[in-house]
C-alpha positions as CSV (number, residue, x, y, z in Angstrom):
1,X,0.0,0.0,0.0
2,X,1.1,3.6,-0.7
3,X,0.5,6.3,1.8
4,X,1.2,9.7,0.8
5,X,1.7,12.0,4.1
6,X,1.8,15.9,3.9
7,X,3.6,16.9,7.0
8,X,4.5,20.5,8.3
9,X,8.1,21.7,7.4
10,X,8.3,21.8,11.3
11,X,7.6,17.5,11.1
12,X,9.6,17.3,7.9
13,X,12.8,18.9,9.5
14,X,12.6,16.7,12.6
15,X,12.2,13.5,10.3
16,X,15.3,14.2,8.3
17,X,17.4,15.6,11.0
18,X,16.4,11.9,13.2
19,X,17.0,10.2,10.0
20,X,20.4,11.6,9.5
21,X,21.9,11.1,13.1
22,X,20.3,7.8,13.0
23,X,22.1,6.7,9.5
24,X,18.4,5.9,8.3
25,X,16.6,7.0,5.9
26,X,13.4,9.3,6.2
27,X,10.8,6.7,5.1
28,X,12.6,3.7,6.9
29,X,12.0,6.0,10.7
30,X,8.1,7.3,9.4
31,X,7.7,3.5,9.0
32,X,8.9,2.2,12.2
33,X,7.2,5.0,14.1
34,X,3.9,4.1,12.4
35,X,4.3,0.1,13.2
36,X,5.6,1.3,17.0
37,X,2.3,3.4,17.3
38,X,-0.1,0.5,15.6
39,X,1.3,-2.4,17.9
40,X,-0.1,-0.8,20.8
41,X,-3.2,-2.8,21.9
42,X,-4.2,0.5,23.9
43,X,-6.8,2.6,23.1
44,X,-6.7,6.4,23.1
45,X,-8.9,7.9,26.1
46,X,-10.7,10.0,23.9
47,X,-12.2,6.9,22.2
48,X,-13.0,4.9,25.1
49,X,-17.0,5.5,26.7
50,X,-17.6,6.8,30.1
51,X,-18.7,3.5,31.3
52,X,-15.2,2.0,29.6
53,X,-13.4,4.6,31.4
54,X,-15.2,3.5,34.6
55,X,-14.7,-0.1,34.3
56,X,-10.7,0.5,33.5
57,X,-10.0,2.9,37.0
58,X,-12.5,0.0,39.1
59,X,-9.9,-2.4,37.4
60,X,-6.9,-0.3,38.2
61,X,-8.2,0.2,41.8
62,X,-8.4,-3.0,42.7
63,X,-4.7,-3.2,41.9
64,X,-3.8,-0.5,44.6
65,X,-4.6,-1.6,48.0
66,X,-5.9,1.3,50.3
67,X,-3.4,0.3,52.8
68,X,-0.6,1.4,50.4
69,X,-2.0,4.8,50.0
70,X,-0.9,7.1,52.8
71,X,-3.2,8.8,54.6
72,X,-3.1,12.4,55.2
73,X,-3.9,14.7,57.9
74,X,-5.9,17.8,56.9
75,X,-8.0,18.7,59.9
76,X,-7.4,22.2,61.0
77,X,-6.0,20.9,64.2
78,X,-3.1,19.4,62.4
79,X,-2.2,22.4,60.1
80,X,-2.4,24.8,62.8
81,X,-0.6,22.5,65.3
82,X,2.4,24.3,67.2
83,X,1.8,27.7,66.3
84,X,0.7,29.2,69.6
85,X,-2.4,29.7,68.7
């Protein structure tokens, strides 16, 4: 398959300049960037429902035990604590 790309000078510049401390050429770096960013089996936030997005922090949760969060101390008591007051 062919795939013609228009990028902006700005991305253009960045390719060759990566390309030519790297020995590669242009194409061969645009190609492995593209593969790198395909073999992800990750979605992107923004596609993902609410209820997805729910379900995945439940998940990721559960995985976090809230005896390894520390706890803090914000009562008034505690900030105000020593200063004569």
């Amino acid at each position: 398959m062919n795939l013609i790309l228009h990028l902006t000078p700005e991305t253009e510049a960045r390719l060759k300049k990566q390309a030519t401390l790297t020995g590669r050429s242009p194409e061969e770096l645009a190609l492995e960037a593209l593969q790198e960013r395909l073999a992800s089996d990750v979605l992107p936030q923004e596609s993902l429902s609410a209820s997805s997005r729910i379900a995945q922090f439940r998940e990721w949760l559960s995985e976090h035990p809230e005896s390894s969060v520390a706890r803090l101390d914000d009562s008034r008591e505690s900030i105000y604590d020593g200063r004569g007051e």
